[in-house]
Every structure is written in C-alpha cells, then in structure tokens.
C-alpha positions in Angstrom: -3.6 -77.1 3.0 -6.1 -75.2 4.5 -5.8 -70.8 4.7 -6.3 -70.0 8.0 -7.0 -66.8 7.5 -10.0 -67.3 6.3 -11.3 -68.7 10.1 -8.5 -66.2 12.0 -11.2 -64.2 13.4 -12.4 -67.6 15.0 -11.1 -68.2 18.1 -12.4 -72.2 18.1 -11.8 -72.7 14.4 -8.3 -71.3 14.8 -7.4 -72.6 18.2 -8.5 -76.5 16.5 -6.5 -75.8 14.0 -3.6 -74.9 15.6 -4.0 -78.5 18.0 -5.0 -80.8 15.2 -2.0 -79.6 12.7 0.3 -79.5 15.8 -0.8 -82.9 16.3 -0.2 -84.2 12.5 3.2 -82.7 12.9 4.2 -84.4 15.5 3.1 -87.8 13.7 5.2 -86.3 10.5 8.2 -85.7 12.5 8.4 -89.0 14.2 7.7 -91.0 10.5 10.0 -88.5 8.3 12.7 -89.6 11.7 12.4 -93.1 11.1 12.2 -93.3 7.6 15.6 -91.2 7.3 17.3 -94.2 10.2 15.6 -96.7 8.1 15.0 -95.8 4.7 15.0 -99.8 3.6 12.2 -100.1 6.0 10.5 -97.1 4.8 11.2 -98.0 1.4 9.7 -101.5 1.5 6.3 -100.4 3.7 5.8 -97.5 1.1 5.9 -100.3 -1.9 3.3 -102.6 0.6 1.3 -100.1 1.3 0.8 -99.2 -2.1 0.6 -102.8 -3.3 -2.4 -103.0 -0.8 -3.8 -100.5 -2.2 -4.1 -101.4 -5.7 -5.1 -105.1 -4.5 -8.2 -103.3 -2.7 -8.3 -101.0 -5.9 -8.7 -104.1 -8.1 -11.6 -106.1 -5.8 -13.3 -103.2 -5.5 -13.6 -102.5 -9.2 -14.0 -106.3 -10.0 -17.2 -106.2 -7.9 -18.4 -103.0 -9.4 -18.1 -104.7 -13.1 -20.0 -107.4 -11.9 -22.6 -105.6 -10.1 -23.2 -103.1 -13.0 -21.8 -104.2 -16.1 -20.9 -107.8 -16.6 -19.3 -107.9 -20.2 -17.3 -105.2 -19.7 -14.3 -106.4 -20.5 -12.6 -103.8 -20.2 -13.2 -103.0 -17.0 -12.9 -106.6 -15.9 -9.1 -105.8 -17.8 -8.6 -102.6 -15.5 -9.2 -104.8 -12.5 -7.2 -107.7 -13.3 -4.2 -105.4 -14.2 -4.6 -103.9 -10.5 -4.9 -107.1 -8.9 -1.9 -108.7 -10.9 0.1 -105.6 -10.6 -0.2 -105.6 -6.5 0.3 -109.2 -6.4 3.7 -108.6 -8.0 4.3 -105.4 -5.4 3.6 -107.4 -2.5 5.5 -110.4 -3.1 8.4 -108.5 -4.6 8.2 -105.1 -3.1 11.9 -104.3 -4.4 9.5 -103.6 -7.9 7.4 -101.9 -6.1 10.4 -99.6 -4.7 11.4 -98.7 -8.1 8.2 -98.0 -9.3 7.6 -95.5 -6.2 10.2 -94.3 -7.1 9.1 -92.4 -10.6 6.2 -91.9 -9.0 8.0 -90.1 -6.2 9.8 -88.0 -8.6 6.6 -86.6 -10.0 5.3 -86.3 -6.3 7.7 -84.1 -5.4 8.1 -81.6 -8.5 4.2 -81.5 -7.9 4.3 -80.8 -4.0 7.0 -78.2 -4.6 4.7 -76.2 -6.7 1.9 -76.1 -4.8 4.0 -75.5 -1.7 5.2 -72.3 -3.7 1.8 -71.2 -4.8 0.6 -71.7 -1.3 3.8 -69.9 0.1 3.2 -66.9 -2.5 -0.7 -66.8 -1.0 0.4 -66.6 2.6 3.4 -64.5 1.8 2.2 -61.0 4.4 1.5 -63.6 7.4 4.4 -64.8 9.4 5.5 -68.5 8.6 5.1 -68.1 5.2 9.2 -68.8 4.7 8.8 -72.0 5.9 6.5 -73.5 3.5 8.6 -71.9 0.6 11.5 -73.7 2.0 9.4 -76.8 2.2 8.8 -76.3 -1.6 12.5 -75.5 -2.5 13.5 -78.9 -0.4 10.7 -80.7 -2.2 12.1 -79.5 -5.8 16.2 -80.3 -5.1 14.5 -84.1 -3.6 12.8 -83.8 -6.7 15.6 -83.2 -8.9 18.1 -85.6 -7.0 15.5 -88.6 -7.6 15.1 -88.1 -11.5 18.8 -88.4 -11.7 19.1 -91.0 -9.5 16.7 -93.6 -11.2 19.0 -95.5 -13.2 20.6 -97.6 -9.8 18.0 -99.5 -8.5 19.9 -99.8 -5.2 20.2 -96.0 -4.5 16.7 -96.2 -5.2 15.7 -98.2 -2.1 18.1 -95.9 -0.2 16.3 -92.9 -1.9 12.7 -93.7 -1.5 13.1 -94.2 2.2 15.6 -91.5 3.2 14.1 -88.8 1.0 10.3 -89.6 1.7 11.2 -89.6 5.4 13.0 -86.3 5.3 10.2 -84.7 3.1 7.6 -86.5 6.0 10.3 -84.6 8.6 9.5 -81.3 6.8 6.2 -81.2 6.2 5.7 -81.5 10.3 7.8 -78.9 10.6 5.7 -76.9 8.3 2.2 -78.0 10.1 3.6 -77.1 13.2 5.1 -73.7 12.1 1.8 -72.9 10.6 -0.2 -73.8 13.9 2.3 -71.7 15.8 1.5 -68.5 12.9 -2.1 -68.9 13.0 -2.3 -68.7 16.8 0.0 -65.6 16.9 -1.9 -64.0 14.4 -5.0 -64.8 15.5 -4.2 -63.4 19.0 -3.3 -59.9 17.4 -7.0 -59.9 15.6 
C-alpha cells in the first residue's frame, strides 16, 4: 500500500493513482463477488493456481541446481518436494484447499495487522476508517478460519467465500482511498 501523501502535492502522480487503484478495485470487487456466489470455484482455482505455482517454483529451481551446483542434493531435494507437492495440488486440489486454508489463516491475521498499522499512519486524512475496518474484517475472517479447520468441507466453503469477501473489501478500500487522495489533493 502506497501513502499518497507523500505524492499529494502531485497533481499527475496523485490523479494516476487515484485511476489505477480505482481500476484494481473494480477488478477486486467483481473477484471478491464471484468468489462469495462460488466459493467451490474460488476455492478449487486458489488451490490450482497455487499448485502452478509451486510446479513453476520447482523447474525453476531444478534448472538453477543444475546450472550452478550439480550435487547439491539438497537443492535438487527442495525442487523435487515442489514439483511432487504441486503435482499432488493439481490433481487433487481438494488437498490443496485444506492447505490454503492454514495458510489463509495466517494471511489474514497478517493482512489485519498491517491494515491497522497502515490505518494508524493515515489516521488525520479522510478514508482512513475504511482500511481499519478492512483490518478488523480481516482479523474476525481470521479468527473464524482457525476455528473452522478441523471440517474439511466448511473449509472448501471457507476458502472461497471468505477469500472472495476479503477480495470484495479490499476494492472497496482501493477505491475509497482513490476517492481520499483526490479530495485531498484538490484542497492542497
């Protein structure tokens, strides 16, 4: 997250701002909407995605160990434990789901901290209320996933429901800091 204030005397810094996070928001808003009408969906393409990511993870450390160090084994450990481990996420992204899903849990006790610092930092300027209710939202999600990750079927349900209302929020946020940075850079 980016302070504006420290481009608000900048009419074309603030003014690109103010488009590009309006923009993001948008994108936010219509991906936090689907994922809470189709949190399976959501759920399962979250597991993929990350799956994919760890496959690409894995190749491209392979090829690093053998373009720089050969017998490290260890390395050549690091990348088959990628490439096995998104093998099993693609194929059988339910895994994959519960898996997000502690990661998730950490995600969101992490974003609702910064959200708060960054809330406490932009405290004077108006919109700063909405990104502390973005970091209150992100700590209850928090809290509801931890105790929720003993049933692996509310945690399909959770994964794609909650990461689609925090993805719903977080545009909210972009946009209402857009809308802040361009009022208050039209009183400077």
């Amino acid at each position: 997250m980016v302070n504006y204030k420290l481009f608000i005397n900048n009419k074309d810094l603030t003014q690109q701002f103010a488009k590009s996070s309006k923009l993001y928001g948008i994108i936010f808003i219509i991906l936090g909407i689907f994922g809470m009408f189709f949190p399976g969906i959501m759920s399962l393409t979250s597991a993929i995605f990350v799956g994919w990511l760890l496959l690409l993870g894995g190749i491209f450390t392979a090829v690093q160990t053998w373009q720089l160090n050969k017998k490290d084994w260890l390395s050549w450990l690091k990348a088959l434990m990628y490439i096995v481990v998104s093998i099993l996420i693609i194929f059988n992204p339910l895994s994959g789901v519960v898996a997000l899903a502690i990661i998730y849990t950490a995600y969101f006790f992490i974003d609702s901290a910064l959200n708060l610092t960054i809330a406490l930092k932009l405290r004077p300027n108006s919109g700063w209320w909405i990104v502390l209710l973005n970091a209150i939202l992100s700590f209850a999600i928090g809290v509801y996933f931890w105790l929720s990750l003993g049933n692996p079927v509310k945690t399909v349900w959770l994964v794609g429901m909650f990461v689609g209302i925090s993805l719903f929020f977080d545009g909210v946020m972009l946009i209402s800091l857009a809308n802040a940075a361009q009022e208050d850079s039209k009183k400077n």
